[in-house]
KOLVO-712050 format. One record per residue (C-alpha): residue in three letters; y negated, z negated, x negated. Coordinates in pm, whole numbers, plus 50000, padded with zeros to 5 digits. Last residue first. Layout:
BEGIN
ALAYZX;...
***
This chain:
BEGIN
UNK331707163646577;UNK334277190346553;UNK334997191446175;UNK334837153346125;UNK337307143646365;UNK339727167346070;UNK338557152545832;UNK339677115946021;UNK342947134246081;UNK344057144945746;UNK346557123045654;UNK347257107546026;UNK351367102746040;UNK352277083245672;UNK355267086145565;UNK358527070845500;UNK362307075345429;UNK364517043245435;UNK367817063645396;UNK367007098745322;UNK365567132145560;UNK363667161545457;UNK363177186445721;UNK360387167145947;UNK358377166345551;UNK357727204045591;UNK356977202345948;UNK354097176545821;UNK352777201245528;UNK352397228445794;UNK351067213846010;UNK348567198745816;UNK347777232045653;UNK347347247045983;UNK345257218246142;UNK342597223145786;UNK342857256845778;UNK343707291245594;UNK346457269845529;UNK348517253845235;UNK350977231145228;UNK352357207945038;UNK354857173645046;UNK354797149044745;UNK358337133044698;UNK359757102644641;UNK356687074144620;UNK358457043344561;UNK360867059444248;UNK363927071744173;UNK365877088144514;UNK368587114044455;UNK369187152344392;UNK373147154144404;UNK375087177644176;UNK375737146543938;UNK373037123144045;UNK369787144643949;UNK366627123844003;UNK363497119444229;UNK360737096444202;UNK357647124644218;UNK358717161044331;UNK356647182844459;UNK358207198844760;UNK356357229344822;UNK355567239945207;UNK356447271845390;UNK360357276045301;UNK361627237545292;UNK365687245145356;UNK366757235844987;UNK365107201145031;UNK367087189045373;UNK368857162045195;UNK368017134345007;UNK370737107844890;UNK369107074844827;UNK369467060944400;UNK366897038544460;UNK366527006544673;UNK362726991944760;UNK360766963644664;UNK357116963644755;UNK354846995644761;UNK357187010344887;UNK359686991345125;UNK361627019245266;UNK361087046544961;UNK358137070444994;UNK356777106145124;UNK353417111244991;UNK351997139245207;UNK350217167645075;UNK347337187545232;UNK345677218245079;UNK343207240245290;UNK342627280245143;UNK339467289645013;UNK341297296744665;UNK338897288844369;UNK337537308644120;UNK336937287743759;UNK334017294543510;UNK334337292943122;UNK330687295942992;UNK331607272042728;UNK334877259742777;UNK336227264342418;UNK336777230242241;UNK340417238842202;UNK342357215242443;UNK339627224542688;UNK339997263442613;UNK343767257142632;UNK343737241342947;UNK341577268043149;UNK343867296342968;UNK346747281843100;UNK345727275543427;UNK344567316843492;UNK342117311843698;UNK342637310944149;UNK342737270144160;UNK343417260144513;UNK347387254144405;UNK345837231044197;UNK343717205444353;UNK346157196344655;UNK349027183244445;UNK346527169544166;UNK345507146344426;UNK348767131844448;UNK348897115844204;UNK345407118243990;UNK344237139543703;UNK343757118143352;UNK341087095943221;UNK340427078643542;UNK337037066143658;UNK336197043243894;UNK334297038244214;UNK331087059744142;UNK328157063444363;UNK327337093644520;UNK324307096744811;UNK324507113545130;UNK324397079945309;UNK327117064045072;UNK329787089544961;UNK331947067144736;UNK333457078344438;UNK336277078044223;UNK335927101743936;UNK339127119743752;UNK337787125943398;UNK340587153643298;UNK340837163242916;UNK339117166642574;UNK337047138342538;UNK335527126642171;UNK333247094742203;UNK330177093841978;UNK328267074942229;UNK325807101042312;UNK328837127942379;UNK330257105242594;UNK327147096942763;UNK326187134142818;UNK329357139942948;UNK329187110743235;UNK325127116843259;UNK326017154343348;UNK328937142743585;UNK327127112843809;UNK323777123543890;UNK323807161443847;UNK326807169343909;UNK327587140944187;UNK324137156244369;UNK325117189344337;UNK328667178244495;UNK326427165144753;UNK323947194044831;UNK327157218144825;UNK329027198945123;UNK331747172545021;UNK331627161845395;UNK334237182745475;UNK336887178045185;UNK338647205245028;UNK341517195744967;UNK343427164045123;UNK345477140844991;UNK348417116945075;UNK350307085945034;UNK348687069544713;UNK349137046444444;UNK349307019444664;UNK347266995944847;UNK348576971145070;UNK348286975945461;UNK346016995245716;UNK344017026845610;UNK344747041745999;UNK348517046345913;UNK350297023945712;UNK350857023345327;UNK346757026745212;UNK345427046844922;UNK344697079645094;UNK343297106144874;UNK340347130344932;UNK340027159044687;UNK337147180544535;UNK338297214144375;UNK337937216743953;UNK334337211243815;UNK334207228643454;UNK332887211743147;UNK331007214442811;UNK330227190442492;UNK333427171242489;UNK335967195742597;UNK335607186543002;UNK337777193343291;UNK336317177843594;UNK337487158643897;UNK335977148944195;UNK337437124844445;UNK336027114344838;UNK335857078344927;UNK333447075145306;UNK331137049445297;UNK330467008445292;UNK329927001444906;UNK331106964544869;UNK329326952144559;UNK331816939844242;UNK333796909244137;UNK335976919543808;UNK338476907743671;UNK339776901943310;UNK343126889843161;UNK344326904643472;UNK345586937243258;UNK347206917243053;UNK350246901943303;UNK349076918143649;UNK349816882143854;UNK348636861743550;UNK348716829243702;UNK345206820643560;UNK343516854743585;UNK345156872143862;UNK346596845844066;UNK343466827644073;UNK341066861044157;UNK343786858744440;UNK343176827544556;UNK339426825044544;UNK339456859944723;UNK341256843945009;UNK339076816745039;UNK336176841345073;UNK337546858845327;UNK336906893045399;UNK338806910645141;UNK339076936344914;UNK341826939244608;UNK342126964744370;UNK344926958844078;UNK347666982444293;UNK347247019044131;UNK349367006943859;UNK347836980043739;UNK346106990943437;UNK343326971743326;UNK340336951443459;UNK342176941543733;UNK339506949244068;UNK338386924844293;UNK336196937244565;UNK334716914844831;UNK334116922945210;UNK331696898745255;UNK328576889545120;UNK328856875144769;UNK326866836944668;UNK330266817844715;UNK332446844444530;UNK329876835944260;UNK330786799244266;UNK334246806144249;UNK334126832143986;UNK332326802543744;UNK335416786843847;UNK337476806743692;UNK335586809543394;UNK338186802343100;UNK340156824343217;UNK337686854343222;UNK335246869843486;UNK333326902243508;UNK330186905443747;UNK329596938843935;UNK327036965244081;UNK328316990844254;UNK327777023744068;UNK325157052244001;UNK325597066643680;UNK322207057543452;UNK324137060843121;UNK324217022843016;UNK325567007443350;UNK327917036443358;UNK329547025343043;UNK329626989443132;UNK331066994143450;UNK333887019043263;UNK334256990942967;UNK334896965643241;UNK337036985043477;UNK339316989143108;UNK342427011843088;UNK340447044043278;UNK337237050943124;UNK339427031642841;UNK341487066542795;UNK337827079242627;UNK338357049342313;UNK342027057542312;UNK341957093442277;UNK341027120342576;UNK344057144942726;UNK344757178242657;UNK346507186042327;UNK346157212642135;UNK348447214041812;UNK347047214241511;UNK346987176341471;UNK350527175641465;UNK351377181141089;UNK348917164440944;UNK349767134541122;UNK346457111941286;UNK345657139141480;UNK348977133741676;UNK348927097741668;UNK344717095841799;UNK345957119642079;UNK349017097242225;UNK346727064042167;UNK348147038442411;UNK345327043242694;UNK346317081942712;UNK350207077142639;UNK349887044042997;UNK347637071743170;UNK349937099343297;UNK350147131843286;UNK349247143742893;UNK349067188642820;UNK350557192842527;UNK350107228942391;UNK351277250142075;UNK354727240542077;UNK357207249141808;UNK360297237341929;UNK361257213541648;UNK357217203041535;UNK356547192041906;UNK359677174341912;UNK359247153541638;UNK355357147341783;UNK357397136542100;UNK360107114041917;UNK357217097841694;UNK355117095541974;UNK357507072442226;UNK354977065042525;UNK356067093842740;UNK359777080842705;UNK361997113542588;UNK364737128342799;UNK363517162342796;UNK363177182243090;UNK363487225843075;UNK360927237543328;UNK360737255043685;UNK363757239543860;UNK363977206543626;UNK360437196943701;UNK361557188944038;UNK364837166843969;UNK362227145743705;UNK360517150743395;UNK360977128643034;UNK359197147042861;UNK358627183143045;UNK359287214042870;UNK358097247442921;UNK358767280042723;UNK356847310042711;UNK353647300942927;UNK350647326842874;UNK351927348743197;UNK350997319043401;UNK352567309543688;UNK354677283943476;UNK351437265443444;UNK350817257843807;UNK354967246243884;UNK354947225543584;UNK350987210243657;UNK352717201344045;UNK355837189343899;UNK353577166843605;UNK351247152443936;UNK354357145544157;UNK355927117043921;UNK357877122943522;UNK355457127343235;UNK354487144742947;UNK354087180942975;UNK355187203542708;UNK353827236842640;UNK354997271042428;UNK352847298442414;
***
């Protein structure tokens, strides 16, 4: 069949690169794509957000499948426009419609949604404008560290914890009176400190069934040790040590089952990713956020450990056919290492040479801000490119990944040292 991806960072490369595997895949295109996606896939230079252009497209080159990246089409309504032509609603498309993609565009919808369904989360307190002070008051009565979270999309960087109380005054300012994330500041939320370890499941669901893909951890942080600003993240690791079977029964039955249940319940179509945040507190899961799509650059480590035929797994999601679908897995260790522009996740300079890619023979370079300048693959984004390995374990894959990223050099390159390691401390305690 024919697919198109929609998107452009490490996450559309990595789906590229799984679904062109697949004897099912005729032609590929990825809107708008990057300097990766080029080597496996034809890109086309259409804005993920532009529908008209994309359905258009669709209809000229005949494709059966759409399989949706990135959040911002999700949120915006990419899957209520197609069904909303008669001439695009045919064609599968993977990815929830506008009232699902708020799992993701709206913490305060996503709190609110657990609340009702029994999923276990931190408890929270949402805050407007016009009750900034209010927030005040309540910062006043939290224990320390406090969690501010955007209540829409912020590109990876609307959390916020801190110790100080002062501190959280001033930013829960800046967000909601000074606007520092524009709309999606135009709520916040105040919520519990869950003191664990984060570890990422992620499920493939067509509304009334599901399959649970391989767990992930990410790294949010720039430096090494979790120190610094958050960003949208600099590594991942899969599978994850602690994620024994009693736990991931324990997210199943406590966190996924209610999830799907509640969708269904609500009268909420989903056919798509739910990525789910959570915390492992004690043994016990408790839910961070949802996303409505996979992550970046968890989706790196998730799907070169998936053994079934990709295709097939998307198109019986995208066609309401999962029932009694099950997925192998490889046993294989993924790690992949965000490697990122000097100055990421602040300012940083584009358009960097990078050399050293054709000479990477026992890692994959997925690419995420990357471009073609002339004959000259070039920088185009904070997080660059999305280094893999695999290993029959956890040191091996990590060794692998890192001697992969010691061959890539550009102006400004950086990356984190110690993905890995605390799993790693883990094993041999």
């Amino acid at each position: 069949m024919n697919i198109l991806i929609i998107g452009n960072g490490g996450r559309e490369h990595a789906f590229a690169w799984k679904i062109k595997q697949s004897k099912q895949c005729d032609k590929l295109f990825v809107a708008p794509g990057n300097a990766g996606t080029g080597t496996v896939a034809e890109n086309v230079a259409i804005a993920v957000d532009d529908f008209a252009k994309l359905g258009q497209f669709c209809l000229d080159n005949a494709i059966e499948l759409v399989v949706v990246g990135p959040e911002v089409p999700l949120v915006k309504g990419i899957r209520d426009y197609f069904e909303g032509d008669a001439k695009l609603k045919t064609i599968a498309l993977v990815g929830p419609g506008k009232t699902g993609a708020q799992l993701e565009g709206s913490k305060d919808f996503s709190k609110q949604f657990m609340v009702r369904n029994n999923v276990p989360t931190a408890k929270a307190k949402t805050f407007f404008p016009e009750t900034v002070n209010e927030s005040f008051t309540y910062i006043d009565s939290c224990t320390p560290p406090i969690v501010l979270k955007a209540d829409g999309l912020a590109a990876g960087k609307g959390v916020i914890i801190t110790d100080d109380k002062a501190e959280a005054k001033a930013v829960i300012k800046e967000m909601l009176v000074d606007k520092k994330f524009g709309d999606a500041s135009a709520k916040v939320l105040i919520e519990e400190f869950l003191n664990g370890i984060e570890v990422s499941v992620f499920v493939l669901t067509d509304g009334k069934d599901y399959v649970v893909l391989p767990e992930a951890k990410d790294y949010k942080r720039i430096g090494d040790n979790d120190t610094g600003p958050n960003t949208g993240g600099m590594g991942a690791v899969s599978p994850v040590v602690f994620a024994d079977s009693v736990f991931l029964k324990k997210v199943e039955d406590n966190v996924i089952k209610p999830t799907i249940n509640g969708l269904a319940k609500e009268g909420i179509p989903y056919k798509g990713f739910i990525f789910i945040g959570l915390m492992n507190v004690g043994g016990e899961p408790y839910v961070i956020e949802y996303n409505a799509r996979m992550g970046d650059p968890e989706t790196q480590v998730v799907l070169p450990r998936i053994k079934t035929d990709f295709v097939s797994l998307l198109n019986a999601a995208a066609t309401g056919a999962l029932k009694n679908f099950s997925i192998e897995t490889h046993p294989e260790y993924a790690v992949t290492l965000s490697m990122v522009s000097g100055g990421y996740p602040g300012d940083y300079e584009k358009g960097k040479p990078i050399t050293g890619l054709e000479r990477v023979t026992d890692a994959v370079a997925f690419h995420a801000g990357t471009k073609k300048n002339q004959n000259q693959i070039v920088t185009d984004g904070g997080r660059v490119i999305s280094m893999m390995a695999l290993g029959t374990d956890l040191a091996t894959a990590r060794e692998k990944a890192y001697r992969g990223a010691s061959i890539l050099a550009w102006d400004g390159l950086y990356f984190r040292k110690d993905i890995g390691l605390d799993l790693l401390a883990l094993q041999t305690k």
